[in-house]
VMD Tcl script that builds the backbone (N, CA, C; Angstrom):
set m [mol new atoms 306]
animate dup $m
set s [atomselect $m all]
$s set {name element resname resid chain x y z} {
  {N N UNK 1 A 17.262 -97.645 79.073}
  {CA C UNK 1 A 18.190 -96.624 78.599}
  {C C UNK 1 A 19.596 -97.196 78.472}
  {N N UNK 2 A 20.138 -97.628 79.528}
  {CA C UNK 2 A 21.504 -98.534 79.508}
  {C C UNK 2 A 21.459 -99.432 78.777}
  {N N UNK 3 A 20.785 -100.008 78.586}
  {CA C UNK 3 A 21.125 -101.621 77.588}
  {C C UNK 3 A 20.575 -100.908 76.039}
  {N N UNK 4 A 20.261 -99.862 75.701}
  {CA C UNK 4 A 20.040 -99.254 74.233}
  {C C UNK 4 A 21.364 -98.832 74.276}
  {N N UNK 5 A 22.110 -98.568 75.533}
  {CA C UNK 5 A 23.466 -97.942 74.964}
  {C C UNK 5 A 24.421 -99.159 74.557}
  {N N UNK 6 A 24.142 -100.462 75.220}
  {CA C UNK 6 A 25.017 -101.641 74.643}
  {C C UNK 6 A 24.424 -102.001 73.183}
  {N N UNK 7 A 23.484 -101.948 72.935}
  {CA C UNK 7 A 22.902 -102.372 71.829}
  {C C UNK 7 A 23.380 -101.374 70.909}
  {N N UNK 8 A 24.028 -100.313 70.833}
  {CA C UNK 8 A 24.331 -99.700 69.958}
  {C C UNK 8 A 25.762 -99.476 69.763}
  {N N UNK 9 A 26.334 -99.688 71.330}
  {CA C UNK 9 A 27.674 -100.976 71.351}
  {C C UNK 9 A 28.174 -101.889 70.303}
  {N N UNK 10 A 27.054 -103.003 70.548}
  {CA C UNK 10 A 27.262 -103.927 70.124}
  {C C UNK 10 A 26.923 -103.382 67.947}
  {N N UNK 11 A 26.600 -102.379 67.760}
  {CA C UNK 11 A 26.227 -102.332 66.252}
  {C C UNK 11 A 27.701 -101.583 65.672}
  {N N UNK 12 A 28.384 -100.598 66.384}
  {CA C UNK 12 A 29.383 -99.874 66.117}
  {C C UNK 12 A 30.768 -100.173 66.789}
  {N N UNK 13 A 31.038 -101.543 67.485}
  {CA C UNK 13 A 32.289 -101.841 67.857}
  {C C UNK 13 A 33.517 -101.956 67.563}
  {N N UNK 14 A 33.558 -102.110 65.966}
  {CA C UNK 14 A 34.397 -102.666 65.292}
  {C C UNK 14 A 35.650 -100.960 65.123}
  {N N UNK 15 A 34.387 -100.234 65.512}
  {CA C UNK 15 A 35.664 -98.921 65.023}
  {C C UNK 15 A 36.011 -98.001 66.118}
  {N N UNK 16 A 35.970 -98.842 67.526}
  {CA C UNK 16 A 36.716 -98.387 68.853}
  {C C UNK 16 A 38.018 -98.658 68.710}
  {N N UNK 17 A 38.638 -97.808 69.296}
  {CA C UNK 17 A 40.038 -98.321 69.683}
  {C C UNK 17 A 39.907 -99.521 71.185}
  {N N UNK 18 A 41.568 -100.388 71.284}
  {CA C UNK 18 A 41.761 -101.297 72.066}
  {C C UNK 18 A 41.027 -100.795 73.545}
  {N N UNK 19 A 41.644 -99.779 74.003}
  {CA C UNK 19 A 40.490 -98.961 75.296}
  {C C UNK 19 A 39.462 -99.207 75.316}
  {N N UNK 20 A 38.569 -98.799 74.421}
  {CA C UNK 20 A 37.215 -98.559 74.300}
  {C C UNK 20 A 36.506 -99.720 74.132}
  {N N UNK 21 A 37.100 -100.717 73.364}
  {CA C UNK 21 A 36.510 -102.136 73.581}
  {C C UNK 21 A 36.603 -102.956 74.847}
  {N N UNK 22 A 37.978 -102.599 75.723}
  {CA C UNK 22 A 38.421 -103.355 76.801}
  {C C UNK 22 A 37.469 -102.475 77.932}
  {N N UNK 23 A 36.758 -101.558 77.965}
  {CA C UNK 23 A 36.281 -100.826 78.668}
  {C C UNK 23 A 34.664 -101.561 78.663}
  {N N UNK 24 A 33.856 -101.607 77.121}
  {CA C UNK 24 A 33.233 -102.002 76.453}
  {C C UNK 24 A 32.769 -103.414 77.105}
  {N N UNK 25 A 33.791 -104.450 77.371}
  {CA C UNK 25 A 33.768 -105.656 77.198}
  {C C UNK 25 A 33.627 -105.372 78.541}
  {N N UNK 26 A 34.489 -105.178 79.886}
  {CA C UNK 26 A 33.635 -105.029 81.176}
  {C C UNK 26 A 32.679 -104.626 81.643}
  {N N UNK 27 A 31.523 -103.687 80.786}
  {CA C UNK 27 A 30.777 -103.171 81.243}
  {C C UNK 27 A 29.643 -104.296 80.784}
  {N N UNK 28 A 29.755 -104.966 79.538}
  {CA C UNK 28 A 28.996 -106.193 78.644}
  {C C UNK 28 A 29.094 -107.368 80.263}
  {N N UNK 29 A 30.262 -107.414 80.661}
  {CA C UNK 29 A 30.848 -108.855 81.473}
  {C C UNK 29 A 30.120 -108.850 82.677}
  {N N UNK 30 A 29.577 -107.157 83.419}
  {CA C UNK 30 A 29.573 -106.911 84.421}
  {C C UNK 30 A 27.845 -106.980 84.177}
  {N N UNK 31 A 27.403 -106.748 82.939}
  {CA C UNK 31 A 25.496 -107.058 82.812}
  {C C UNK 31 A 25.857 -108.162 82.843}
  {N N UNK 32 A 26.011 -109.272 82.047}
  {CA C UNK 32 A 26.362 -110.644 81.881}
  {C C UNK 32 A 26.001 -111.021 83.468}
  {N N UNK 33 A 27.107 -110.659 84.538}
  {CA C UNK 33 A 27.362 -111.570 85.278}
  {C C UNK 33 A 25.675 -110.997 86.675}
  {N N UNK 34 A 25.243 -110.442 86.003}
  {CA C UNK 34 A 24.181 -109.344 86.870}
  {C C UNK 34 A 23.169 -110.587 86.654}
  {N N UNK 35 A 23.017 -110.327 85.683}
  {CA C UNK 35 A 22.017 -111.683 85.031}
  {C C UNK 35 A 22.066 -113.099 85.434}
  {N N UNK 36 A 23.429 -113.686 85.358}
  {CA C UNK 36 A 24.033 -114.731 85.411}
  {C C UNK 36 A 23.897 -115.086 87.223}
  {N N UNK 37 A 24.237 -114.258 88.066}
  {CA C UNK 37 A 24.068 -113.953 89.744}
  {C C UNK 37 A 22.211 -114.262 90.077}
  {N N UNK 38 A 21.837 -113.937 89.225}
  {CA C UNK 38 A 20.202 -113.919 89.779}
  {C C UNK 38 A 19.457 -114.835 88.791}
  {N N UNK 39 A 20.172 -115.760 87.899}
  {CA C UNK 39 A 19.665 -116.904 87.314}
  {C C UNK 39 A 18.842 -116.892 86.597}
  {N N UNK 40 A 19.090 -115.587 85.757}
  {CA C UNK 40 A 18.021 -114.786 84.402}
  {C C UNK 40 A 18.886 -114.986 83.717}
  {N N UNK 41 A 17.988 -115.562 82.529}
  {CA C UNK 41 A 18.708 -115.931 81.032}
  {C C UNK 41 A 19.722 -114.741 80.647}
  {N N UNK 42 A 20.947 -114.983 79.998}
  {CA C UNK 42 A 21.260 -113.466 79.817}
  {C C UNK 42 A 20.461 -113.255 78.058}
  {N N UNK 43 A 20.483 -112.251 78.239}
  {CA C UNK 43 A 19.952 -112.219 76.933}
  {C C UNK 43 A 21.216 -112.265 75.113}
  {N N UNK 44 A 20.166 -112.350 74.548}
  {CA C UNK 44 A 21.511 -113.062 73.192}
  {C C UNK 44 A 21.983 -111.963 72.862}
  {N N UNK 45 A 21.932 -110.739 72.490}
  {CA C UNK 45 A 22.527 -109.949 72.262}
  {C C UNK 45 A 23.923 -109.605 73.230}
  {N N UNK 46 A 23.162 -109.300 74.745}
  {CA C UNK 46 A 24.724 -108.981 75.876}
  {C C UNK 46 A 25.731 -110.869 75.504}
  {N N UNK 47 A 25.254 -111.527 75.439}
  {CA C UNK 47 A 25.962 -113.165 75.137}
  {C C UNK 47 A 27.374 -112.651 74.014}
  {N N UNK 48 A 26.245 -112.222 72.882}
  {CA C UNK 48 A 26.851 -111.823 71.530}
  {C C UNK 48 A 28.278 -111.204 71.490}
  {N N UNK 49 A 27.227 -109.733 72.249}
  {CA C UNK 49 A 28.840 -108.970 72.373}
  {C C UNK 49 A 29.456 -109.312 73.213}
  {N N UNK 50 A 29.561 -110.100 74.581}
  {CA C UNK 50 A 30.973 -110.265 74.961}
  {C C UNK 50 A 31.972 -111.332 74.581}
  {N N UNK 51 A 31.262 -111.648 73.310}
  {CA C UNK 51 A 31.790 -112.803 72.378}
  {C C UNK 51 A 32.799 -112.569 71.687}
  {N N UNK 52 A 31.805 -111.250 70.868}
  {CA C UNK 52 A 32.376 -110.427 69.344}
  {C C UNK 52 A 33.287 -109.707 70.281}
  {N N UNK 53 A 33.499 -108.874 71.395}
  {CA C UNK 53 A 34.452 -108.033 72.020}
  {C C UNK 53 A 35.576 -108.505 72.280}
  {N N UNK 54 A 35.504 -110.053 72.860}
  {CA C UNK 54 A 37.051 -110.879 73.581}
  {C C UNK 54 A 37.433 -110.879 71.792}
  {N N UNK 55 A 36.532 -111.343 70.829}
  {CA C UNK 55 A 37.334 -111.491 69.529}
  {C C UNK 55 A 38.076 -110.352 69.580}
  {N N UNK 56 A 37.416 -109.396 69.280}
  {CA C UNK 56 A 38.374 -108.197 68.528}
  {C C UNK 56 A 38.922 -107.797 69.201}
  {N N UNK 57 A 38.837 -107.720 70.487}
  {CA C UNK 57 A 40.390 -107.083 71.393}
  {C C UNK 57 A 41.507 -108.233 71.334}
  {N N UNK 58 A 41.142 -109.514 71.113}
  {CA C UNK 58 A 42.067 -110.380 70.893}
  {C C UNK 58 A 42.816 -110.122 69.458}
  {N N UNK 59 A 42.391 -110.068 68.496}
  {CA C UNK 59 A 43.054 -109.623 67.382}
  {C C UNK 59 A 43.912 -108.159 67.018}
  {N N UNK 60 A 42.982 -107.295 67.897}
  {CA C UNK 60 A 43.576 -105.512 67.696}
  {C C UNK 60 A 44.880 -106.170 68.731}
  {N N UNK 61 A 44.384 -106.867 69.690}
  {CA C UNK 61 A 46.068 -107.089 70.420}
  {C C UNK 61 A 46.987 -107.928 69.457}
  {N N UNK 62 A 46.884 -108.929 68.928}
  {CA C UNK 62 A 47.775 -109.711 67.967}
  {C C UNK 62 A 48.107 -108.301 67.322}
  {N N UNK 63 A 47.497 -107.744 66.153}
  {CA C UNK 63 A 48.090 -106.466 65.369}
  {C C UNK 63 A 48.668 -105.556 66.059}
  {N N UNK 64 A 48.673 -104.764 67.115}
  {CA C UNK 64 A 49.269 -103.938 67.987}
  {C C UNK 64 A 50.870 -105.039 68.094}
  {N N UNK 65 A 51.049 -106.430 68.617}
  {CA C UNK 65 A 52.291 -107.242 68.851}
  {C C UNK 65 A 53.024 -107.503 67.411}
  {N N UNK 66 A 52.219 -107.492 66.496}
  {CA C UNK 66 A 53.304 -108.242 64.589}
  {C C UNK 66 A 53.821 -106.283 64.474}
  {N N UNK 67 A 52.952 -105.116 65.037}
  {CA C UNK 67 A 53.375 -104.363 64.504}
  {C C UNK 67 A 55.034 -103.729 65.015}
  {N N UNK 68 A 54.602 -104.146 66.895}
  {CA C UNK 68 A 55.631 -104.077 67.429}
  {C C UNK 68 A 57.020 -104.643 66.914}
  {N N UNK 69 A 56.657 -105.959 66.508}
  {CA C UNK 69 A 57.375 -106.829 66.062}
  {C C UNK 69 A 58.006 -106.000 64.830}
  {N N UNK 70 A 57.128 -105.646 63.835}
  {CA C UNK 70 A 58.142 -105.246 62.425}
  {C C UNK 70 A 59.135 -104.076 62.724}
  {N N UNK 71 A 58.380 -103.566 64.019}
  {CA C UNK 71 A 59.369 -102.372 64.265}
  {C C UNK 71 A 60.147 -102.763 64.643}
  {N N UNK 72 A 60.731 -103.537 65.639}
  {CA C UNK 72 A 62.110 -103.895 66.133}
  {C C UNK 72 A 62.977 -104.542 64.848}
  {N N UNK 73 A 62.335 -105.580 64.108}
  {CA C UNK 73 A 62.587 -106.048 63.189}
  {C C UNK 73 A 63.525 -104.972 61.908}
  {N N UNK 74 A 62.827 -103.816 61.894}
  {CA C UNK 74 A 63.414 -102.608 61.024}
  {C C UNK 74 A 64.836 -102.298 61.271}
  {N N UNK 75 A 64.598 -101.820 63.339}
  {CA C UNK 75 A 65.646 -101.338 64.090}
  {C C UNK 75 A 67.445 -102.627 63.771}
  {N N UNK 76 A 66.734 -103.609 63.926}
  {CA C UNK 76 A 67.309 -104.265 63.853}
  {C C UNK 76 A 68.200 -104.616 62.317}
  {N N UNK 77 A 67.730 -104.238 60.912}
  {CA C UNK 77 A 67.688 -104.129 59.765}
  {C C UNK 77 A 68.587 -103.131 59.857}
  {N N UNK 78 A 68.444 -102.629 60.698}
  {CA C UNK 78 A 69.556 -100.835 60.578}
  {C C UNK 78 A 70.772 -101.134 61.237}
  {N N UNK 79 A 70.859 -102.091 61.986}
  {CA C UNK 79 A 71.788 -101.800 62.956}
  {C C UNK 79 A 73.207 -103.386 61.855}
  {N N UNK 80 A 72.601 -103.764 60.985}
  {CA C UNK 80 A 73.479 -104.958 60.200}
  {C C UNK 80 A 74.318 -104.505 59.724}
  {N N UNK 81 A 76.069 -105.165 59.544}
  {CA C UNK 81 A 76.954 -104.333 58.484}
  {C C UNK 81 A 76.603 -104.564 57.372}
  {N N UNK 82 A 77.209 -103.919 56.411}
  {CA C UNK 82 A 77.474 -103.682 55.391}
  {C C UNK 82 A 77.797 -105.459 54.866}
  {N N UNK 83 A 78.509 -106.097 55.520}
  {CA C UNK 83 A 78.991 -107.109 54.885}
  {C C UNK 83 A 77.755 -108.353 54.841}
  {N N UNK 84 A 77.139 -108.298 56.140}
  {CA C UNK 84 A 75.385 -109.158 56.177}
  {C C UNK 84 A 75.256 -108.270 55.473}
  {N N UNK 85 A 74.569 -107.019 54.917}
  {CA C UNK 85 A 74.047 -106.682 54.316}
  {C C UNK 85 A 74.052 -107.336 52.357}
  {N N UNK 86 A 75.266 -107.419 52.283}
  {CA C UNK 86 A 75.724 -107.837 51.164}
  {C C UNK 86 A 75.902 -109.280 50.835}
  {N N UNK 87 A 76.050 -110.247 52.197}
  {CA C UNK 87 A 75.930 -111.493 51.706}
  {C C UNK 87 A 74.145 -111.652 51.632}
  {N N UNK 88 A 73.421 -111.042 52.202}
  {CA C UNK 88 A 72.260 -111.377 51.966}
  {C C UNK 88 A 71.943 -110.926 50.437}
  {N N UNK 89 A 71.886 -109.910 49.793}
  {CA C UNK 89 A 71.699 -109.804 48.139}
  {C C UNK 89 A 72.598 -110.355 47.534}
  {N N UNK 90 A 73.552 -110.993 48.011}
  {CA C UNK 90 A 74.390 -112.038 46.995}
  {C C UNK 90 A 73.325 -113.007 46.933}
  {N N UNK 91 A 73.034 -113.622 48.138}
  {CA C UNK 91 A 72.475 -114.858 48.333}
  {C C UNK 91 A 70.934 -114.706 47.547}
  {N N UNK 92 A 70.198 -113.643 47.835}
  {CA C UNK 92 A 68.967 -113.525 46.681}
  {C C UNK 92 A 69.136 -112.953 45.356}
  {N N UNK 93 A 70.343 -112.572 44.980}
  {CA C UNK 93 A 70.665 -112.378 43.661}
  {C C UNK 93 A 71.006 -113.898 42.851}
  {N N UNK 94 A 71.876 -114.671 43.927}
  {CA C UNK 94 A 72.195 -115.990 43.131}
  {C C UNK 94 A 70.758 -116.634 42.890}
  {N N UNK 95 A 69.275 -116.684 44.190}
  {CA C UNK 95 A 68.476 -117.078 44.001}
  {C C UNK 95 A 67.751 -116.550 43.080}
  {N N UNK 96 A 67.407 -115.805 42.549}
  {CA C UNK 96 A 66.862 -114.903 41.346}
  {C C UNK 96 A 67.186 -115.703 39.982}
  {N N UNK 97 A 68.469 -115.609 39.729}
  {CA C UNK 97 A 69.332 -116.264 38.668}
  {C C UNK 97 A 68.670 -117.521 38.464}
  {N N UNK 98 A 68.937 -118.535 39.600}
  {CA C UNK 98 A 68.674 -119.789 39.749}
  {C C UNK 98 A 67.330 -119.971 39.100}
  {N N UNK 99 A 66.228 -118.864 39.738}
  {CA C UNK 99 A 65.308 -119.098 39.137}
  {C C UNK 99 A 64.711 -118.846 37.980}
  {N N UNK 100 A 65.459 -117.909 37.661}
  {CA C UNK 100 A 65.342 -117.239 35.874}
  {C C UNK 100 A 65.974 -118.490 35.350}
  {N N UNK 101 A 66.864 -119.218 35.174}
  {CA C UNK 101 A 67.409 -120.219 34.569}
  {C C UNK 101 A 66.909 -121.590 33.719}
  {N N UNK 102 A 65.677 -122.031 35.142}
  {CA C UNK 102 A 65.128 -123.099 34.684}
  {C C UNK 102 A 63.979 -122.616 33.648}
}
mol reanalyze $m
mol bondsrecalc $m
mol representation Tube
mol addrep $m
């Protein structure tokens, strides 16, 4: 009954949130190591997913940090004078030109 519920885990993971995978991935780690303690093969599927799980919580975390990132990045966009504001479209207006030219 329990390991039909990882196996169906492992078919629909991709559309958990960060929780639900990090939750996901200990319960995968904790058969794993059940197996692994009493020197039974683990089987390829529990192998699989705590493979495919460290992936994608590793990546949903990278995207959760660039998003953080653009946000401060914005805040920061807001908070420039007027005068950065303006040497910067000088400076890609002259580059524009430059490149229309050749």
């Amino acid at each position: 009954m329990f390991l039909t519920q990882l196996k169906r885990v492992a078919e629909e993971f991709e559309r958990y949130d960060i929780d639900e995978a990090i939750a996901a991935l200990a319960v995968t780690n904790m058969v794993k190591a059940g197996f692994m303690e009493r020197e039974i093969e683990v089987p390829e599927y529990i192998a699989n997913l705590s493979r495919h799980l460290d992936k994608y919580i590793t990546v949903k975390a990278r995207d959760e940090l660039e998003r953080k990132a653009k946000k401060v990045d914005l805040q920061l966009q807001g908070l420039r004078s007027r005068d950065e504001v303006r040497q910067d479209l000088l400076a890609e207006q002259k580059r524009l030109k430059d490149a229309l030219a050749k």
